[in-house]
N, CA, C and O of each residue as an XYZ file, in Angstrom:
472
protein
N     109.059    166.195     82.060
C     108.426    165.014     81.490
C     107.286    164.579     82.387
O     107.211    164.752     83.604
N     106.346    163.945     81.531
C     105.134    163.750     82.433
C     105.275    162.609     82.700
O     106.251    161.993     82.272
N     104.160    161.917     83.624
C     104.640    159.859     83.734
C     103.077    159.613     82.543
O     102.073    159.024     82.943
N     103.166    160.047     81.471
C     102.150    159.523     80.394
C     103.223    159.742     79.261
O     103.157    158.989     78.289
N     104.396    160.894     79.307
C     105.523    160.668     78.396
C     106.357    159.720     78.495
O     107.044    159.510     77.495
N     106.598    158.736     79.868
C     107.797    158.171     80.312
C     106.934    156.361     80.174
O     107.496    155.282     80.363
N     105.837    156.537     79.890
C     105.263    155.211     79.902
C     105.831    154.329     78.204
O     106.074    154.738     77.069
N     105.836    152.990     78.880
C     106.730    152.178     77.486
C     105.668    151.965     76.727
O     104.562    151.833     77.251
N     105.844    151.898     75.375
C     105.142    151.283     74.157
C     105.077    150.370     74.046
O     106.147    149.802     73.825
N     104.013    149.646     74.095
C     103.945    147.975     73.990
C     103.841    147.510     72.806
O     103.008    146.660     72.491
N     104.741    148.059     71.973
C     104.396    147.416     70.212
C     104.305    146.597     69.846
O     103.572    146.423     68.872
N     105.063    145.522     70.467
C     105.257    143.944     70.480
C     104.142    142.887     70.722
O     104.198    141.748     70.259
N     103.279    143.291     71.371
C     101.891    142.735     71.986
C     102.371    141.541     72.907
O     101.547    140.759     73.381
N     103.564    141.438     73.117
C     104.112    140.160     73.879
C     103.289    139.846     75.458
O     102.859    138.807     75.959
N     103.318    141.356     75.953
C     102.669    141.377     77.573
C     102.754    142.773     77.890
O     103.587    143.659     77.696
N     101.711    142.697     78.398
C     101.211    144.492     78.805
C     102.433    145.005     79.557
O     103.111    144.298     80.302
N     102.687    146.446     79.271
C     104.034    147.053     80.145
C     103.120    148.218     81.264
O     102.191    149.011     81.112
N     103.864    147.842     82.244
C     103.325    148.160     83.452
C     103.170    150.134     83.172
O     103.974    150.862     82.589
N     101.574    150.587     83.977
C     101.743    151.745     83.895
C     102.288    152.622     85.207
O     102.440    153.843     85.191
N     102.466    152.032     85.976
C     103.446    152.836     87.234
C     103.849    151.780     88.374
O     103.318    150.674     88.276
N     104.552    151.955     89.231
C     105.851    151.388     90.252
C     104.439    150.207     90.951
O     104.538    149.006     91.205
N     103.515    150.900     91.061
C     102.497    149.839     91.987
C     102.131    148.877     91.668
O     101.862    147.919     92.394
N     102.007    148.987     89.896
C     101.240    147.789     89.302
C     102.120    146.613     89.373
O     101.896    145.406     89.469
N     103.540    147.561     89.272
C     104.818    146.516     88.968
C     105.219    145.614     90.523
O     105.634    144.456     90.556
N     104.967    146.486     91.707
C     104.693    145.968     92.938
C     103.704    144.672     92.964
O     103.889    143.635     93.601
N     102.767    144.946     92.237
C     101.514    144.164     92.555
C     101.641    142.347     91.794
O     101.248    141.218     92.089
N     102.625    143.167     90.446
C     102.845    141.866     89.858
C     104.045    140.939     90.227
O     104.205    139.783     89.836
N     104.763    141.573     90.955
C     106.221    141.301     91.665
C     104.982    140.251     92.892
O     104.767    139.041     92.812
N     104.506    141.031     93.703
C     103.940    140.451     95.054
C     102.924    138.888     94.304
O     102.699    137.878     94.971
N     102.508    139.061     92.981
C     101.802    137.636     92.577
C     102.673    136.743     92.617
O     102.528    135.576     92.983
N     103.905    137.432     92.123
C     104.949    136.458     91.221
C     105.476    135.756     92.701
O     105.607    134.532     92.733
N     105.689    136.341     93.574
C     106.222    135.744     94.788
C     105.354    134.922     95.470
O     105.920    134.029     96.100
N     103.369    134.964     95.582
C     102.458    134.293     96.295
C     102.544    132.869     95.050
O     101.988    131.880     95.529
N     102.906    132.707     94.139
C     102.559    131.601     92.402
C     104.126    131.227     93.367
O     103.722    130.601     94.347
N     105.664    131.359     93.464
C     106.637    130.932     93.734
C     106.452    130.114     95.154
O     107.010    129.030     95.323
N     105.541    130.781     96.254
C     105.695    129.713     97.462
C     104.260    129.232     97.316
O     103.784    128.807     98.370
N     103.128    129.185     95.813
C     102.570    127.812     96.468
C     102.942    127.051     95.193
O     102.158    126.131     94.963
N     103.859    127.181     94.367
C     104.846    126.122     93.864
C     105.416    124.906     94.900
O     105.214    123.717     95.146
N     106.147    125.874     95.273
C     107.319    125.373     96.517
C     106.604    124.432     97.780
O     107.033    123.374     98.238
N     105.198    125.291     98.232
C     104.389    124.596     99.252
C     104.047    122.840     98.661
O     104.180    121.791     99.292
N     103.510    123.091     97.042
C     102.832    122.287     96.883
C     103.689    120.903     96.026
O     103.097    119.908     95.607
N     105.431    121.185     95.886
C     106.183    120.467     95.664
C     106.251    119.872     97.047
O     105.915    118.695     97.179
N     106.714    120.671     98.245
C     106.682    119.891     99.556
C     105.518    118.964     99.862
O     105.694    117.810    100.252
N     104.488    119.435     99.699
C     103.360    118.657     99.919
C     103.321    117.085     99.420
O     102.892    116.083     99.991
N     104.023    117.287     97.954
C     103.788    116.305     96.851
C     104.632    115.173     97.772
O     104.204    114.205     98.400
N     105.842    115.621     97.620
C     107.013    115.163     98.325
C     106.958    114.297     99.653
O     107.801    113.442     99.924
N     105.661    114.676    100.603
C     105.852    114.256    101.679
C     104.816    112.794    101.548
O     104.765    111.747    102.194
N     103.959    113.405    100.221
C     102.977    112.465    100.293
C     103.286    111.315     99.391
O     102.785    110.212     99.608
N     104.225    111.568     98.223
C     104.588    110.552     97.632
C     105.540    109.206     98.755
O     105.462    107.980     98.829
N     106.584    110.512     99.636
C     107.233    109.365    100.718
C     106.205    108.743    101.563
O     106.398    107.538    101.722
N     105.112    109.245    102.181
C     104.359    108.352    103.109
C     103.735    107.287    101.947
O     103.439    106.110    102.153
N     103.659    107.762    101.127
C     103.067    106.316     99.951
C     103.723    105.136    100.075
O     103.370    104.000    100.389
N     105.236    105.872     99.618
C     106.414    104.661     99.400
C     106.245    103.721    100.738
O     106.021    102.511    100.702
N     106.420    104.642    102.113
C     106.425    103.841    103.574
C     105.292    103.212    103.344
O     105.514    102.008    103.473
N     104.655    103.324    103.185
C     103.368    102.478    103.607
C     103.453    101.091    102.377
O     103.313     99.925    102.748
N     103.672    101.424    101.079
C     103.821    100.167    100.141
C     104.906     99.334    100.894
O     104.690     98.159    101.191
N     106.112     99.986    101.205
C     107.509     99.218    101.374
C     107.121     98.774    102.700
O     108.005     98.028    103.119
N     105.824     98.962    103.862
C     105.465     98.585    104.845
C     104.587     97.111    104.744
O     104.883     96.116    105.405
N     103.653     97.170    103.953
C     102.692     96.275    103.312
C     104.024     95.176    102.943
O     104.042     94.156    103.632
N     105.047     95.321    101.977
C     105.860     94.650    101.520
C     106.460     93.671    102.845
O     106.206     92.472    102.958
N     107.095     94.270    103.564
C     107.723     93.939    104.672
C     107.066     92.737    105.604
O     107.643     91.707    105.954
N     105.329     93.249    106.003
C     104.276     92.792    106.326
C     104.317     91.145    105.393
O     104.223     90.029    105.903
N     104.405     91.320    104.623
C     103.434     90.020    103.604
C     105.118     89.373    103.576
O     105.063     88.189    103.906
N     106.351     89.747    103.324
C     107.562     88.539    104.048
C     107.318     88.385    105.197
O     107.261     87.167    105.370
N     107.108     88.975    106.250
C     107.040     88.395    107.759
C     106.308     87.663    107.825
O     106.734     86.683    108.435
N     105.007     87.534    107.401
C     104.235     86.619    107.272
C     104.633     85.444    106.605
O     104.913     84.549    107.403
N     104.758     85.125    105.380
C     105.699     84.508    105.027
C     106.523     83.736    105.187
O     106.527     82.642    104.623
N     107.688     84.258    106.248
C     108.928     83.633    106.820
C     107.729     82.821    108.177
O     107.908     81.608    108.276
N     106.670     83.387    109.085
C     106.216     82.276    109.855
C     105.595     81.327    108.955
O     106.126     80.239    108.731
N     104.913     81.546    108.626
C     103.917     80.031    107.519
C     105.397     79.402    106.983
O     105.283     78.194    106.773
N     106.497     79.821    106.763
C     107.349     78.851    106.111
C     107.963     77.827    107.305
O     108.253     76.632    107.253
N     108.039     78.876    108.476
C     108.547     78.121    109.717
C     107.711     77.027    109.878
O     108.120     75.872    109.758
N     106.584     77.313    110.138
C     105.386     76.466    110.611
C     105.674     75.209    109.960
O     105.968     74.222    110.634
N     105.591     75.160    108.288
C     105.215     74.373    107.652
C     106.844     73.652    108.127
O     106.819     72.443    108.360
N     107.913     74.221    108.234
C     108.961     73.168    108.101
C     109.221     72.768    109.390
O     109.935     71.768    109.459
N     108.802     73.320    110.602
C     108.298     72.169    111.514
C     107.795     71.250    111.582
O     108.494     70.298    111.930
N     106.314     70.988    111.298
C     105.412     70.303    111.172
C     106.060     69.282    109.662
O     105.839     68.073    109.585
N     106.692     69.903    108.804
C     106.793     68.428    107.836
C     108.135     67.868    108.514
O     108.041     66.673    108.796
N     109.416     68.486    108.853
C     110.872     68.148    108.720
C     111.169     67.350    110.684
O     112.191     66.745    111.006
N     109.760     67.669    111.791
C     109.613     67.687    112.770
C     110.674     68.064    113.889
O     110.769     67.697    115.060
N     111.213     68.672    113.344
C     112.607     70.041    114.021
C     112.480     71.470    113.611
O     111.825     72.113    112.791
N     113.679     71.771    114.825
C     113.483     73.473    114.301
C     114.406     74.164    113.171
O     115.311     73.592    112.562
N     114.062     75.308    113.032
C     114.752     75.684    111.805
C     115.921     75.591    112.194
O     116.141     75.771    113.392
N     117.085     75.259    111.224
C     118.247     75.126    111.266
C     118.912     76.767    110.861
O     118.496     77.568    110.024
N     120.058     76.876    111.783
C     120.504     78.487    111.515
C     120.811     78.593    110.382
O     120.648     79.789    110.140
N     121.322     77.881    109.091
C     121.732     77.847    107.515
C     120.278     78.260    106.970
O     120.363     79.190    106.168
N     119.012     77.830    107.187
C     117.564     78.061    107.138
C     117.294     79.281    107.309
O     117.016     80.070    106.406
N     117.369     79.572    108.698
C     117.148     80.529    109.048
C     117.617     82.258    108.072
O     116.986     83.153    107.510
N     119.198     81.903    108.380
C     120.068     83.084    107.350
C     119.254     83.319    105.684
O     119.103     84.418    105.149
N     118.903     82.249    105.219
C     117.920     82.036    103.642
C     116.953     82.887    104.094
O     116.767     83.946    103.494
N     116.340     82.612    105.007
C     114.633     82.900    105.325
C     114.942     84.520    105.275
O     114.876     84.985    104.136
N     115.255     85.411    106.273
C     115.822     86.452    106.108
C     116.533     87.231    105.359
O     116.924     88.314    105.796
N     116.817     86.817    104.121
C     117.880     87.354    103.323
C     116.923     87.429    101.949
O     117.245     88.145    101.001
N     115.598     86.533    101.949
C     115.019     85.825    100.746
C     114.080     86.982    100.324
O     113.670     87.754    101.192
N     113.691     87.148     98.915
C     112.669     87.784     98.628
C     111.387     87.137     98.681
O     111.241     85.916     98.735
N     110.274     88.158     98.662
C     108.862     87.046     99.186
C     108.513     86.197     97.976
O     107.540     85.445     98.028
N     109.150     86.272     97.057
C     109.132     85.258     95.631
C     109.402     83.922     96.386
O     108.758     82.912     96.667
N     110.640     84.392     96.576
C     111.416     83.370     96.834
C     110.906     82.031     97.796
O     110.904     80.843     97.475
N     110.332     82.874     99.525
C     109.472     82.787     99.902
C     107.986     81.758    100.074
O     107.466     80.988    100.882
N     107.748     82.357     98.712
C     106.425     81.585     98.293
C     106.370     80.385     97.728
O     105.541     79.477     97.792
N     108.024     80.601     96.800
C     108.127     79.488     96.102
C     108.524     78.341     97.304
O     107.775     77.364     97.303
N     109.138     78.338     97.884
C     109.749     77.654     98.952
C     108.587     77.052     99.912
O     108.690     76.014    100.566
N     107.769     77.679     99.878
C     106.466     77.118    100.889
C     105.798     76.721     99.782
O     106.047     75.590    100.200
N     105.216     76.541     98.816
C     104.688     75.729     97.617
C     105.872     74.521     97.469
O     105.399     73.460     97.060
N     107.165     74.506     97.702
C     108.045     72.970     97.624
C     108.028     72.527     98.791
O     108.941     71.702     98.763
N     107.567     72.515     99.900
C     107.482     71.964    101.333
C     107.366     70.923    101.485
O     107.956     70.099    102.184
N     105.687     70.838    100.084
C     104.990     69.497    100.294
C     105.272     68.370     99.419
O     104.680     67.308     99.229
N     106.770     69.089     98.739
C     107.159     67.810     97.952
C     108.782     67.327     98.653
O     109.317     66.223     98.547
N     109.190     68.274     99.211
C     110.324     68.441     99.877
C     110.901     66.935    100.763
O     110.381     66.803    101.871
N     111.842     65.909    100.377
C     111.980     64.936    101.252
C     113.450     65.275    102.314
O     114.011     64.450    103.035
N     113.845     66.828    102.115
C     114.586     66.794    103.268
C     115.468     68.482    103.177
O     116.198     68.974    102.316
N     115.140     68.809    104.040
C     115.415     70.494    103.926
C     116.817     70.787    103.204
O     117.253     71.931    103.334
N     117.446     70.015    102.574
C     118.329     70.628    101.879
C     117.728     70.646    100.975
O     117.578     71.769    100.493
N     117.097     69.541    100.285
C     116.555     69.616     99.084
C     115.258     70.813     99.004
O     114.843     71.437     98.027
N     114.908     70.840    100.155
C     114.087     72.261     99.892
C     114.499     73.431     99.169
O     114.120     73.816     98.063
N     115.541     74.065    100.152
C     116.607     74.991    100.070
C     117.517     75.138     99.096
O     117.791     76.303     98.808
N     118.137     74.167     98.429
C     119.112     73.566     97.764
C     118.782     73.773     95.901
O     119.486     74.156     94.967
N     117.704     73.411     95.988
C     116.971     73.155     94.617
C     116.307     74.623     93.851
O     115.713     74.544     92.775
């Protein structure tokens, strides 16, 4: 048998059938360079979507800390004491909603429970 008798018929037109061991090498060796820059470029994605997240959930973090001082400040300066540890535990536990809303009632606030409380 010759290798022009042993070659497959592609009747189907689905995808060309390989004409000897090299070509099939060659398409094996693509199929493996297409599999690791899949893989490279899922890692890539991956690392860059997490430094995204850190950096938003950093910004986040940033703008409560800030936050929790301007709230301190302000309830010094109106209540003329320091934060009380019941205060304190809120301040830390609070979302920056929460936060904001709480430093927008400061200036109506006639006594830190009613700040807190309400």
């Amino acid at each position: 048998m010759t290798g022009s008798s042993l070659r497959l018929q592609n009747k189907t037109n689905l995808a060309p059938v390989p004409e000897d061991l090299l070509e099939v090498k060659t398409m094996f060796h693509g199929l493996d360079e297409y599999k690791q820059k899949l893989i490279q470029d899922s890692w890539q994605k991956g690392i860059d979507d997490g430094r995204k997240k850190g950096i938003e959930e950093g910004k986040k973090e940033g703008k409560k800390e800030q936050a929790i001082i301007i709230l301190r400040y302000l309830f010094e300066k109106k209540f003329s004491s320091g934060v009380p540890g019941w205060i304190e535990e809120k301040l830390v536990h609070a979302t920056l909603e929460e936060l904001e809303d709480w430093t927008l009632r400061t200036w109506d606030a006639q006594s830190p429970e009613e700040l807190f409380t309400h």
